[in-house]
PDB file of N, CA, C and O in Angstrom:
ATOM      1  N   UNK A   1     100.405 105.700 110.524  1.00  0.00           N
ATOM      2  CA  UNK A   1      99.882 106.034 109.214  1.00  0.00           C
ATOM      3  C   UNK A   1     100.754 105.373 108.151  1.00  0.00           C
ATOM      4  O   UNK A   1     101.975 105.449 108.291  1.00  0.00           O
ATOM      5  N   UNK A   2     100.253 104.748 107.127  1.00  0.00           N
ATOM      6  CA  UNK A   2     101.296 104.389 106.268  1.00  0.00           C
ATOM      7  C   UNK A   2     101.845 105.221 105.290  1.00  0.00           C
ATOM      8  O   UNK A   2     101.444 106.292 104.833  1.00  0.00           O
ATOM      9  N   UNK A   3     102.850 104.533 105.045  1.00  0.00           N
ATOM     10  CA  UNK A   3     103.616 105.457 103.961  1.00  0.00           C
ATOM     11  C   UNK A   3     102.682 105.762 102.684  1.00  0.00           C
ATOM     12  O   UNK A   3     101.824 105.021 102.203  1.00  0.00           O
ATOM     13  N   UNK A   4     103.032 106.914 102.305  1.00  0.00           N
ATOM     14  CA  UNK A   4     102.078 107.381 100.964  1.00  0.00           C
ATOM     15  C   UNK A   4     102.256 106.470  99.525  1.00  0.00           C
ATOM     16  O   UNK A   4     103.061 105.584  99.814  1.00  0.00           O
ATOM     17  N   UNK A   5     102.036 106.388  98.764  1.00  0.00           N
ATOM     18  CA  UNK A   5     102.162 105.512  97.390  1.00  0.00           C
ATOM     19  C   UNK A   5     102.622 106.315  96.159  1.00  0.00           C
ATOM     20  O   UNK A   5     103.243 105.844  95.206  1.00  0.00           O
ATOM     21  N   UNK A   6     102.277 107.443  96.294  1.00  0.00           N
ATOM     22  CA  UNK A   6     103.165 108.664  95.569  1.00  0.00           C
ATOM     23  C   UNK A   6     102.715 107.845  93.981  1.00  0.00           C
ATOM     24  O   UNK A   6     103.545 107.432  93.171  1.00  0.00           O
ATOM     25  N   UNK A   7     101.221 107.756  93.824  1.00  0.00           N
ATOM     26  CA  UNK A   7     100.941 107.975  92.727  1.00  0.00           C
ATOM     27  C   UNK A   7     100.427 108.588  91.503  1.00  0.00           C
ATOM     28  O   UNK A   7     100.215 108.402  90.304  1.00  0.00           O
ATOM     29  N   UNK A   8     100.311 109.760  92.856  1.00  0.00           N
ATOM     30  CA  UNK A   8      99.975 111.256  91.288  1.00  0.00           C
ATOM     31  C   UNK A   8     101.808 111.269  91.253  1.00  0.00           C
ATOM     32  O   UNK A   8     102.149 111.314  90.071  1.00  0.00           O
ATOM     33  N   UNK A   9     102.401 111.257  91.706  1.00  0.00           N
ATOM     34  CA  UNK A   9     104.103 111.376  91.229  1.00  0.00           C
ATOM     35  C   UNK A   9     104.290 110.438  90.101  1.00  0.00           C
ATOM     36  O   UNK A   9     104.474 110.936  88.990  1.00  0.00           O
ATOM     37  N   UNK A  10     104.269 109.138  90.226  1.00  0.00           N
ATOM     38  CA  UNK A  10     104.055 108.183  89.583  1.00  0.00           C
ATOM     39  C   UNK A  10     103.995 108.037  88.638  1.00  0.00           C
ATOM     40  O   UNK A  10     104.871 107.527  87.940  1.00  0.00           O
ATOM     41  N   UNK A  11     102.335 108.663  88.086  1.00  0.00           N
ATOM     42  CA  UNK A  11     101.638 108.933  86.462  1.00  0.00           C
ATOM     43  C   UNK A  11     102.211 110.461  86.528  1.00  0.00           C
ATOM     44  O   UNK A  11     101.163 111.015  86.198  1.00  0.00           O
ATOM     45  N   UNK A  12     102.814 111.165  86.654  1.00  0.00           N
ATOM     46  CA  UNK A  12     103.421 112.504  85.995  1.00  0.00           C
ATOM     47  C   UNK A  12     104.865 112.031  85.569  1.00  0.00           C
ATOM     48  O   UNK A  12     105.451 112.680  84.701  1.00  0.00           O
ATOM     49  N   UNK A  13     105.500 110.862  86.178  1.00  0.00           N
ATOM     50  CA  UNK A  13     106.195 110.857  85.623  1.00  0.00           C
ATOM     51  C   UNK A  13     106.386 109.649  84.541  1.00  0.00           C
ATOM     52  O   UNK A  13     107.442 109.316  84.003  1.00  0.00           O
ATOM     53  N   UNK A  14     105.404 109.218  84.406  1.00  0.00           N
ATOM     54  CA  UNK A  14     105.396 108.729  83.162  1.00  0.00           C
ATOM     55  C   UNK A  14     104.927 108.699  81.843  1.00  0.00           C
ATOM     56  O   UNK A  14     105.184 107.978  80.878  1.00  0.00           O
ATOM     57  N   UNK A  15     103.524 110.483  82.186  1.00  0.00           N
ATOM     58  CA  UNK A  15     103.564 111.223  81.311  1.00  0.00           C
ATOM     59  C   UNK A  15     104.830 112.177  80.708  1.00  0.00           C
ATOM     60  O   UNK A  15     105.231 112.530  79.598  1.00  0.00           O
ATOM     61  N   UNK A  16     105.144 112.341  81.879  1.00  0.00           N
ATOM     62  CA  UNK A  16     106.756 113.129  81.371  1.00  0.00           C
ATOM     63  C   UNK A  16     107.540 112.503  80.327  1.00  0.00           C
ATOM     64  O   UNK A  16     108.199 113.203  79.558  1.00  0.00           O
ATOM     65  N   UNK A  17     107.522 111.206  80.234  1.00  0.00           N
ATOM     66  CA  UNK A  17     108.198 110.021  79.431  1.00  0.00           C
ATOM     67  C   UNK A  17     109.737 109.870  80.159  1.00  0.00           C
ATOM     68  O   UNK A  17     110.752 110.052  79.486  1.00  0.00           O
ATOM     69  N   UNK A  18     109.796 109.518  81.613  1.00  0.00           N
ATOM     70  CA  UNK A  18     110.132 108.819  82.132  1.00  0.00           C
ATOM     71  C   UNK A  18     110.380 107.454  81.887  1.00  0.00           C
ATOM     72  O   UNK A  18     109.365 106.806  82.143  1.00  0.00           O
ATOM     73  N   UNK A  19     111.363 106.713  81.475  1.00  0.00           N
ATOM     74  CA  UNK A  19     110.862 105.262  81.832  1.00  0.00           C
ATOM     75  C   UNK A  19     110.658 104.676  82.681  1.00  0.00           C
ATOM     76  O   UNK A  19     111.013 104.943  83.829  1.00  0.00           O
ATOM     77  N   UNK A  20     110.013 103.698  82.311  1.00  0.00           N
ATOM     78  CA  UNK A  20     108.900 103.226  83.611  1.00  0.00           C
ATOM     79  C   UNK A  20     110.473 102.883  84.154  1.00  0.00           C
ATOM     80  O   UNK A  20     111.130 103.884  84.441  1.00  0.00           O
ATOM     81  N   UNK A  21     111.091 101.668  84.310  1.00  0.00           N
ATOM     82  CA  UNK A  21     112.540 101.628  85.246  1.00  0.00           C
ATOM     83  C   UNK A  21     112.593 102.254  86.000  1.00  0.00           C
ATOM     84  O   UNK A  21     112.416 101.935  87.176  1.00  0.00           O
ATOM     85  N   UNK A  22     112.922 103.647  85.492  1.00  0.00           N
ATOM     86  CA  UNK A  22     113.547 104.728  86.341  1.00  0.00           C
ATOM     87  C   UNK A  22     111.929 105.373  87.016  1.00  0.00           C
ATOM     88  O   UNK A  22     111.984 106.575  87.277  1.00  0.00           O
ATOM     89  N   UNK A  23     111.068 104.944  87.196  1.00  0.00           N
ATOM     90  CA  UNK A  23     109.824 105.500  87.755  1.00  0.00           C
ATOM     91  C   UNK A  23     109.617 104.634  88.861  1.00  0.00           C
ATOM     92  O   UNK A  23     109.789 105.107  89.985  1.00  0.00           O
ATOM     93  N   UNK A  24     109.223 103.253  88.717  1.00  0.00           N
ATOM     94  CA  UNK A  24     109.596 102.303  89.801  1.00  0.00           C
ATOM     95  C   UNK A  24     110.664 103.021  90.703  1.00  0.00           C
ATOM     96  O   UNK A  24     110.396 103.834  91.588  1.00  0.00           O
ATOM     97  N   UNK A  25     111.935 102.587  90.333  1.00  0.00           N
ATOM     98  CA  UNK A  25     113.187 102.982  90.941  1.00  0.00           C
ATOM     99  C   UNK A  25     113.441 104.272  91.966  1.00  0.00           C
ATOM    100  O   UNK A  25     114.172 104.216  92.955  1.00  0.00           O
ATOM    101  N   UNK A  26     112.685 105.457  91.528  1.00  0.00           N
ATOM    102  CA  UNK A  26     112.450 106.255  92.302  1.00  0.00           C
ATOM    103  C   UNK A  26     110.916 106.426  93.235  1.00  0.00           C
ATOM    104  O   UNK A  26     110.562 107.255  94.073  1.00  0.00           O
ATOM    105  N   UNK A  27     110.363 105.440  92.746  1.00  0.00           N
ATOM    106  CA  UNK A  27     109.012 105.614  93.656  1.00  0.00           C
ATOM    107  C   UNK A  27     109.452 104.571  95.104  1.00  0.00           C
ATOM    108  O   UNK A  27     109.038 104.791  96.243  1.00  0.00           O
ATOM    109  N   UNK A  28     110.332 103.481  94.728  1.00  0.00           N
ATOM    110  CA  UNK A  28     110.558 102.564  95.802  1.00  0.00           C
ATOM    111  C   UNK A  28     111.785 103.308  96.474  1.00  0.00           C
ATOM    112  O   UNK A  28     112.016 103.038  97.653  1.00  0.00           O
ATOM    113  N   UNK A  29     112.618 104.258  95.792  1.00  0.00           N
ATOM    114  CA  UNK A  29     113.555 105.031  97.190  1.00  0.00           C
ATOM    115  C   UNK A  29     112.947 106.122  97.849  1.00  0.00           C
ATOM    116  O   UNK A  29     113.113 106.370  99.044  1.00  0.00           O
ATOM    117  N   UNK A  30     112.182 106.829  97.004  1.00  0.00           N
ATOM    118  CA  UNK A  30     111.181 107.516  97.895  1.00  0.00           C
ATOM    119  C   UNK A  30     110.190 106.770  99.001  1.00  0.00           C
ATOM    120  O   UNK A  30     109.835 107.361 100.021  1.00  0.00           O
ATOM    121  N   UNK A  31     109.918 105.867  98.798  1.00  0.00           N
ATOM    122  CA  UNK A  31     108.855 105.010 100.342  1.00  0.00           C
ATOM    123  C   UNK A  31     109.900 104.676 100.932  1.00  0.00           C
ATOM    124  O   UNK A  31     109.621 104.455 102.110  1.00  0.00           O
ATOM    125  N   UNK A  32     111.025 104.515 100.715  1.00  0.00           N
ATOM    126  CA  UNK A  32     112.032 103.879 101.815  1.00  0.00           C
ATOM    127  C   UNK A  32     112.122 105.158 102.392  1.00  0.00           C
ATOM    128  O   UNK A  32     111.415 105.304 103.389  1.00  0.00           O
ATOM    129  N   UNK A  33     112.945 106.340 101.966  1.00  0.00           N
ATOM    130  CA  UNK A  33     113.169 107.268 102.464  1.00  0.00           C
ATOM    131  C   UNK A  33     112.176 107.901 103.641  1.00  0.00           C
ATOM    132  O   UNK A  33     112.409 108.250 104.798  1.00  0.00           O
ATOM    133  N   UNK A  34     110.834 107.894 102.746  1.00  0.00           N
ATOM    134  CA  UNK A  34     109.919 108.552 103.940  1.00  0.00           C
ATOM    135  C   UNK A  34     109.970 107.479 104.618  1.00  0.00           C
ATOM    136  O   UNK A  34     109.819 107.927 105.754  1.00  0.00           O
ATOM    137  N   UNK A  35     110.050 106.653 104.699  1.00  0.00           N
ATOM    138  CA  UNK A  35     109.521 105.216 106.089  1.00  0.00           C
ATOM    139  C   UNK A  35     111.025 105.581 106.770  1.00  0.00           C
ATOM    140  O   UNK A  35     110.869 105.522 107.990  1.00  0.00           O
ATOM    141  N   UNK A  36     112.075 105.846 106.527  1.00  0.00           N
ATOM    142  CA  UNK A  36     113.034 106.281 107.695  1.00  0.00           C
ATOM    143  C   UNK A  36     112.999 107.199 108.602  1.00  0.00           C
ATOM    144  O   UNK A  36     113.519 107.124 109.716  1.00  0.00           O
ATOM    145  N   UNK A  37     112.228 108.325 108.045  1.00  0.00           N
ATOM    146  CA  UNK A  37     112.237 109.521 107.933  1.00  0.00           C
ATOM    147  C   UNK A  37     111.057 109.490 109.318  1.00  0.00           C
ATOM    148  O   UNK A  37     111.138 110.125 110.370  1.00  0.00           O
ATOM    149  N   UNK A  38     110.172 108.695 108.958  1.00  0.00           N
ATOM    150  CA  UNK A  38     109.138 108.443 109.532  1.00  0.00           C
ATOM    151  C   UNK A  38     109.031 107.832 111.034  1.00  0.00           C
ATOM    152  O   UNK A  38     108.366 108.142 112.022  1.00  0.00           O
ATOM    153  N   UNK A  39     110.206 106.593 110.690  1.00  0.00           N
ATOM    154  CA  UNK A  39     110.785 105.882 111.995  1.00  0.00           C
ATOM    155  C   UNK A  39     111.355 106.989 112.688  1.00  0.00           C
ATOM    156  O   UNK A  39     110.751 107.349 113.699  1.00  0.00           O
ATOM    157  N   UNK A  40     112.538 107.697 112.316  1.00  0.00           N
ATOM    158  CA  UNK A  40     113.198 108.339 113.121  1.00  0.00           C
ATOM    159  C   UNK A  40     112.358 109.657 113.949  1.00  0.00           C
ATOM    160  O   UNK A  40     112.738 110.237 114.966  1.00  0.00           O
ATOM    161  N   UNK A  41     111.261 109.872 113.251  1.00  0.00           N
ATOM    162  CA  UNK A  41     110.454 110.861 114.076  1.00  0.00           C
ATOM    163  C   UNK A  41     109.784 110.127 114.874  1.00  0.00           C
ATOM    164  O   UNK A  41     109.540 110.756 115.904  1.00  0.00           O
ATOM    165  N   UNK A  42     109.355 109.052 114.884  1.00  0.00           N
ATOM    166  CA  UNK A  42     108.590 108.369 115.842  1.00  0.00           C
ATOM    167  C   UNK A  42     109.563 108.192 116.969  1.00  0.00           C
ATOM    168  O   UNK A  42     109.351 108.343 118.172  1.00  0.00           O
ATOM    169  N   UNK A  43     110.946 107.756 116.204  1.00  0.00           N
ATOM    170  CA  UNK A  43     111.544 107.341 117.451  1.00  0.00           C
ATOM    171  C   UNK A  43     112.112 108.835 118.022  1.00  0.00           C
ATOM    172  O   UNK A  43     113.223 108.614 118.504  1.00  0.00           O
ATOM    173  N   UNK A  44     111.900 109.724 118.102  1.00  0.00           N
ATOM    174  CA  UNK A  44     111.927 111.220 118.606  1.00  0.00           C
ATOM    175  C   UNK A  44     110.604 111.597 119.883  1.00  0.00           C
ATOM    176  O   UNK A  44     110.461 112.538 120.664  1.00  0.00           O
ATOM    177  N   UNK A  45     109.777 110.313 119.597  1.00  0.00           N
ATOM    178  CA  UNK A  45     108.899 110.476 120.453  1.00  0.00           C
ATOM    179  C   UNK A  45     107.390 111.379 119.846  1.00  0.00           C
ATOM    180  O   UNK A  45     106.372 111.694 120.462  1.00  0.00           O
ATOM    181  N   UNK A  46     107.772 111.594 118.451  1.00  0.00           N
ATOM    182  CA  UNK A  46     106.392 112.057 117.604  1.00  0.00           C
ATOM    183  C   UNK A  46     105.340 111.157 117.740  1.00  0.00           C
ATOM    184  O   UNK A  46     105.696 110.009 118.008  1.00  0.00           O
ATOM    185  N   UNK A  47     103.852 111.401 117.605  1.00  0.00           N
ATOM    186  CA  UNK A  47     102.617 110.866 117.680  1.00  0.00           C
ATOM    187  C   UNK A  47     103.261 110.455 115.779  1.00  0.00           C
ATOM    188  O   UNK A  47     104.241 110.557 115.040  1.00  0.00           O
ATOM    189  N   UNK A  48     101.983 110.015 115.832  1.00  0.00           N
ATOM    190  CA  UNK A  48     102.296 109.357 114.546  1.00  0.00           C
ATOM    191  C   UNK A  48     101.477 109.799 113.440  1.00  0.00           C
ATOM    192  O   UNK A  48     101.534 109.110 112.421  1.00  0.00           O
ATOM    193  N   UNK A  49     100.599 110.990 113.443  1.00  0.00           N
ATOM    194  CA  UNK A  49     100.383 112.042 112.627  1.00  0.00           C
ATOM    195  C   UNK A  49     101.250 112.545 112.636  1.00  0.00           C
ATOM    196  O   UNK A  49     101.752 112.546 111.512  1.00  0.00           O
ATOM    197  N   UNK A  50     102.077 113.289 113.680  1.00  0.00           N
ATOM    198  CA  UNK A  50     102.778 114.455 113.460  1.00  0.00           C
ATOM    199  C   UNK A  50     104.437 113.589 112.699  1.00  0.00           C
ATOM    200  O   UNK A  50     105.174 114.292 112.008  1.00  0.00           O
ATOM    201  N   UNK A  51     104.701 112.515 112.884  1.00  0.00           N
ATOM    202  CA  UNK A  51     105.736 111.971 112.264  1.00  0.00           C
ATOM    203  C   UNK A  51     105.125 111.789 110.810  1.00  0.00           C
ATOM    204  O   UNK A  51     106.041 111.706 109.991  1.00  0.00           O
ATOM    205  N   UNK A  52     104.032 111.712 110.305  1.00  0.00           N
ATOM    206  CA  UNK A  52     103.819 111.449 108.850  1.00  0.00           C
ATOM    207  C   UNK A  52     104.130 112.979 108.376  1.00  0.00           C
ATOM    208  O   UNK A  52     104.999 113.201 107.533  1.00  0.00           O
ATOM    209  N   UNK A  53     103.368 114.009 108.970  1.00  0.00           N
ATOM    210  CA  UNK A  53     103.318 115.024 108.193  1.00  0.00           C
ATOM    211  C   UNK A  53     104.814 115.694 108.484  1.00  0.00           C
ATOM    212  O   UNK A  53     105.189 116.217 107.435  1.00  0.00           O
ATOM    213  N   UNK A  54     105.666 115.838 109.396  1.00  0.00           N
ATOM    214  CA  UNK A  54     107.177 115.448 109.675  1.00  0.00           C
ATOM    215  C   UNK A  54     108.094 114.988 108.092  1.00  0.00           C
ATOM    216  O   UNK A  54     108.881 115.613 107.381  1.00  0.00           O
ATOM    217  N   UNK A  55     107.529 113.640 108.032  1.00  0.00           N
ATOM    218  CA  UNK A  55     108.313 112.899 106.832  1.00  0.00           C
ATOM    219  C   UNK A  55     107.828 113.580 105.536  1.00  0.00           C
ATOM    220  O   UNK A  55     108.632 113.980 104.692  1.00  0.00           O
ATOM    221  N   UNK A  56     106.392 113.711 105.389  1.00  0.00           N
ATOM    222  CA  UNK A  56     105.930 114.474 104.080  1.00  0.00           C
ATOM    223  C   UNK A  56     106.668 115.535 104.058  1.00  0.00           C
ATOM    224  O   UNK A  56     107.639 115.420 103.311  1.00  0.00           O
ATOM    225  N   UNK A  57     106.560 116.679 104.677  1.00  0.00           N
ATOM    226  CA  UNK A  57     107.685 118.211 104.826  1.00  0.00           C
ATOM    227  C   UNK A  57     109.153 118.043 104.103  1.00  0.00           C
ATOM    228  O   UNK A  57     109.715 118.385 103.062  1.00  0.00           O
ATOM    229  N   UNK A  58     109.400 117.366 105.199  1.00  0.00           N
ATOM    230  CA  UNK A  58     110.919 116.919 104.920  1.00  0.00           C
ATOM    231  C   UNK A  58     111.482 116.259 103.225  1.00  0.00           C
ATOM    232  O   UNK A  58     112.592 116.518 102.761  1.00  0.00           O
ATOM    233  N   UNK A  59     110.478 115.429 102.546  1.00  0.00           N
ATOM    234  CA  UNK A  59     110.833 115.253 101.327  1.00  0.00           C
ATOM    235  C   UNK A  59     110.210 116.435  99.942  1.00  0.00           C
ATOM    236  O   UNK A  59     110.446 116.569  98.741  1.00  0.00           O
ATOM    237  N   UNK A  60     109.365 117.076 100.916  1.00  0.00           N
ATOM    238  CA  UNK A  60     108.838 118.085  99.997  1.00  0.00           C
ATOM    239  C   UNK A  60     107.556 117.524  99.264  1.00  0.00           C
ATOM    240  O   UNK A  60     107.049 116.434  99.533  1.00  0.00           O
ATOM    241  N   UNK A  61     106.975 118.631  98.054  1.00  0.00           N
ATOM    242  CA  UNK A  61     105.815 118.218  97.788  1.00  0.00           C
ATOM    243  C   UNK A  61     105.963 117.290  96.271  1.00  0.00           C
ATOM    244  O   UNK A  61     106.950 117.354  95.540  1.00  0.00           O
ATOM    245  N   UNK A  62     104.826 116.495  96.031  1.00  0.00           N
ATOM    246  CA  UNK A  62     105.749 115.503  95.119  1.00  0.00           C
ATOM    247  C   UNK A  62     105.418 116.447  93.315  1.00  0.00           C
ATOM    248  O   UNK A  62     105.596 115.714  92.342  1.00  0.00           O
ATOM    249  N   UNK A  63     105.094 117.553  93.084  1.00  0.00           N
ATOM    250  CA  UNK A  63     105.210 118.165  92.193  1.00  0.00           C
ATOM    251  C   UNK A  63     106.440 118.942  92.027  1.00  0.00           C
ATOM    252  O   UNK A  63     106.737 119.322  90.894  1.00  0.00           O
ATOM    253  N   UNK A  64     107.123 119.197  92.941  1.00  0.00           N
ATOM    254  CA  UNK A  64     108.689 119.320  93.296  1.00  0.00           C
ATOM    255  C   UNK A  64     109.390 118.556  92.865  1.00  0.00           C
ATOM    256  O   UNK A  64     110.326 118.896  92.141  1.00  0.00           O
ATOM    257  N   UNK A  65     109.079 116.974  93.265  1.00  0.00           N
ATOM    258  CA  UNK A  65     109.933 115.897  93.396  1.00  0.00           C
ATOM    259  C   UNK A  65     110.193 115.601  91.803  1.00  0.00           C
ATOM    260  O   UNK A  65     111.344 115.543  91.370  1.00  0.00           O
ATOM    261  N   UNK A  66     108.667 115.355  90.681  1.00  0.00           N
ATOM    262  CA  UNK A  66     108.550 115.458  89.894  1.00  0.00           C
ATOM    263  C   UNK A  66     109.507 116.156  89.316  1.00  0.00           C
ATOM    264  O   UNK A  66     110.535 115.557  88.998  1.00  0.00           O
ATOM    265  N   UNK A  67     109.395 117.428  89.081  1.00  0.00           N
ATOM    266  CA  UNK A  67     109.976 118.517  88.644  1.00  0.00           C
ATOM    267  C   UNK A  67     111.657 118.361  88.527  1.00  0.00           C
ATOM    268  O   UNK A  67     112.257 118.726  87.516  1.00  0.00           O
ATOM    269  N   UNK A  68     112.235 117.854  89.529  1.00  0.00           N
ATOM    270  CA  UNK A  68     113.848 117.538  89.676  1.00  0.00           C
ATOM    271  C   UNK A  68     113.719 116.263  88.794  1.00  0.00           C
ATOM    272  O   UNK A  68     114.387 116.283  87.761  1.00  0.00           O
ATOM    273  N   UNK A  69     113.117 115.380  88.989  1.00  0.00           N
ATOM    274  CA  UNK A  69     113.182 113.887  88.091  1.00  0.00           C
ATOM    275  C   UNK A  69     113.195 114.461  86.684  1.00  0.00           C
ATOM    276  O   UNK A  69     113.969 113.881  85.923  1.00  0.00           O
ATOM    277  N   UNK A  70     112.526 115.444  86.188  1.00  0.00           N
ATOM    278  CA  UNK A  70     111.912 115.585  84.900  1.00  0.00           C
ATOM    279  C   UNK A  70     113.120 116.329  84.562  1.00  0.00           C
ATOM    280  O   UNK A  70     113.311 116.342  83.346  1.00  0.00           O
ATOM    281  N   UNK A  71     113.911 116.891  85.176  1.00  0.00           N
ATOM    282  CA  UNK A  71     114.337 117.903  84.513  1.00  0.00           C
ATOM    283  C   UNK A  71     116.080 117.122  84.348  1.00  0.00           C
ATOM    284  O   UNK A  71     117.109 117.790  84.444  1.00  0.00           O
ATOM    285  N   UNK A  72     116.051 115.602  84.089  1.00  0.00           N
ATOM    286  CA  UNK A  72     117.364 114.636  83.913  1.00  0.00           C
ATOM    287  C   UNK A  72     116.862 114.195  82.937  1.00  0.00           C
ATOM    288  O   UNK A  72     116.026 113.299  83.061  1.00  0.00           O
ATOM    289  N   UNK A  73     117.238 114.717  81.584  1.00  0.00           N
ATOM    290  CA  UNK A  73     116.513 114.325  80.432  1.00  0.00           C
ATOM    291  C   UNK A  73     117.420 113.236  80.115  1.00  0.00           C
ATOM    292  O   UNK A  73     117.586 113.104  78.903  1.00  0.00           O
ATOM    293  N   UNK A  74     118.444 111.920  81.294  1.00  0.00           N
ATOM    294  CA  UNK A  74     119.079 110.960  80.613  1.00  0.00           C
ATOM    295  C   UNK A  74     117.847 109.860  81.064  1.00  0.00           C
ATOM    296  O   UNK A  74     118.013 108.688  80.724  1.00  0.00           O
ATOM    297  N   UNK A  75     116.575 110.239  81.851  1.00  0.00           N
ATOM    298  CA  UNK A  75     116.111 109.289  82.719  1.00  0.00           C
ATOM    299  C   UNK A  75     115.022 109.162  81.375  1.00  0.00           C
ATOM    300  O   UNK A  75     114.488 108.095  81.076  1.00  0.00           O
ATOM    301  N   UNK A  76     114.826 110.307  80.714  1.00  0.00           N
ATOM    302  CA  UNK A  76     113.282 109.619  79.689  1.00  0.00           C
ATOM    303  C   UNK A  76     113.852 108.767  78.835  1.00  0.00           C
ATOM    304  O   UNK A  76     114.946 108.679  78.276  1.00  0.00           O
ATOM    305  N   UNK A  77     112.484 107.933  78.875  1.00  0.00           N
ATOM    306  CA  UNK A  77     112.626 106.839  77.765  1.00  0.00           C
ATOM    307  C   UNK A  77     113.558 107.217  76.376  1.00  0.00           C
ATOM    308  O   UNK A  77     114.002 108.317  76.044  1.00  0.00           O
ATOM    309  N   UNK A  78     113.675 106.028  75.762  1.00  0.00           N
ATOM    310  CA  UNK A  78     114.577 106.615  74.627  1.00  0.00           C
ATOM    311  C   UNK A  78     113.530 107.055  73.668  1.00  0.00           C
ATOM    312  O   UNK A  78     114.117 107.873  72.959  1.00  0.00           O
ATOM    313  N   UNK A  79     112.618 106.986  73.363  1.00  0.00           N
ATOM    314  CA  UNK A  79     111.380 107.238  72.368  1.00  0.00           C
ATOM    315  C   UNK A  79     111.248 108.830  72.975  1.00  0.00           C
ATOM    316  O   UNK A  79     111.077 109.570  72.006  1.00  0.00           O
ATOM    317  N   UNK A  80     111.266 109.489  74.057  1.00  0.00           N
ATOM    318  CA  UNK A  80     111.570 110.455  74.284  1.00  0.00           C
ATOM    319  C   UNK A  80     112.714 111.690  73.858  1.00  0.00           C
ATOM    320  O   UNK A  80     112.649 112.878  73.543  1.00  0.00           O
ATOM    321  N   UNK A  81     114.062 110.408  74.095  1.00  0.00           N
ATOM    322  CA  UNK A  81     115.571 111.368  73.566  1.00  0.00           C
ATOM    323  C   UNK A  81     115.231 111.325  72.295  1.00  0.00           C
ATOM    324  O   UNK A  81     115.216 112.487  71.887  1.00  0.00           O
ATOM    325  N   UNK A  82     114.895 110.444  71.297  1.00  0.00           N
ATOM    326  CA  UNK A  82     115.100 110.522  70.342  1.00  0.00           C
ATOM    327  C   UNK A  82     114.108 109.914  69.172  1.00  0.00           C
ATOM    328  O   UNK A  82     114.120 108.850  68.553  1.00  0.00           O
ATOM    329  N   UNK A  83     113.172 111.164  69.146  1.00  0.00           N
ATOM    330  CA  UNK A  83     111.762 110.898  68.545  1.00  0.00           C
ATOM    331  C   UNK A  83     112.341 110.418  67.455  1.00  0.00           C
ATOM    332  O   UNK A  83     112.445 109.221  67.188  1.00  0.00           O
ATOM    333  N   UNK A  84     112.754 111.380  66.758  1.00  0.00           N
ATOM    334  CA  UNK A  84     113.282 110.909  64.977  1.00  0.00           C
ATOM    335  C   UNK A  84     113.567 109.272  64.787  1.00  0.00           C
ATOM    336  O   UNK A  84     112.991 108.875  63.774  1.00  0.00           O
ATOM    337  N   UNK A  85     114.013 108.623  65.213  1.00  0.00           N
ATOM    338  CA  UNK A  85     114.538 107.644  65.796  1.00  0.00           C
ATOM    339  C   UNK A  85     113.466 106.322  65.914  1.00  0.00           C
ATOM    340  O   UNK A  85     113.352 105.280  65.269  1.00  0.00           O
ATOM    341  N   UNK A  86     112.727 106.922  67.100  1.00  0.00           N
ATOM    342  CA  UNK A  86     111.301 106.069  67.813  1.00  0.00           C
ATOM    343  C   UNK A  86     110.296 106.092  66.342  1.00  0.00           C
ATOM    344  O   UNK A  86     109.569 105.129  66.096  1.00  0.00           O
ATOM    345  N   UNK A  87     110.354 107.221  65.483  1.00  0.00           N
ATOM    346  CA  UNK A  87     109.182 107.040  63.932  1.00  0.00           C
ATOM    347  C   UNK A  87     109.783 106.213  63.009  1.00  0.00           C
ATOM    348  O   UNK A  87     109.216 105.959  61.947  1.00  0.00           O
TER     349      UNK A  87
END
C-alpha cells in the first residue's frame, strides 16, 4: 500500500498559517517516517495491510499531528506572528 500523502494535514496546516516551508518540511518527514515504520513491519513479517494500518497507529491520527504543529506558534508564517506588521 503506499504511503499516505497527508493532505487533509497539509491544507490544515496552512490554514493554520503555517508556512508553507515548515508544511512541506513536515509533510516530507512524516512520509519518511511512516515508510520506515512501514518497512520495519513488513520486515516483521506483516501482510501489507496490516503494516500500513501498523504505521498509521503508530504516528497517530493526522488531526493530532496537526494539533502539535499548530500549537509552535515560531512555525506560522510571519503575517501570522505579527499581523500589525503584515497591514
Amino acid at each position: 500500500m503506499p504511503s499516505p500523502q497527508f493532505n487533509d494535514l497539509k491544507l490544515e496546516l496552512l490554514r493554520g498559517g503555517v508556512a508553507p516551508f515548515y508544511v512541506r518540511r513536515a509533510i516530507l518527514e512524516l512520509s519518511e517516517h511512516y515508510t520506515d515504520l512501514e518497512s520495519d513491519a513488513l520486515a516483521a513479517g506483516m501482510s501489507s495491510d496490516e503494516a500500513c494500518r501498523y504505521a498509521q497507529a503508530l504516528l497517530g491520527r493526522e488531526e493530532s499531528l496537526a494539533a502539535a504543529i499548530l500549537a509552535h506558534a515560531e512555525l506560522l508564517d510571519w503575517g501570522r506572528r505579527w499581523p500589525r506588521v503584515a497591514l
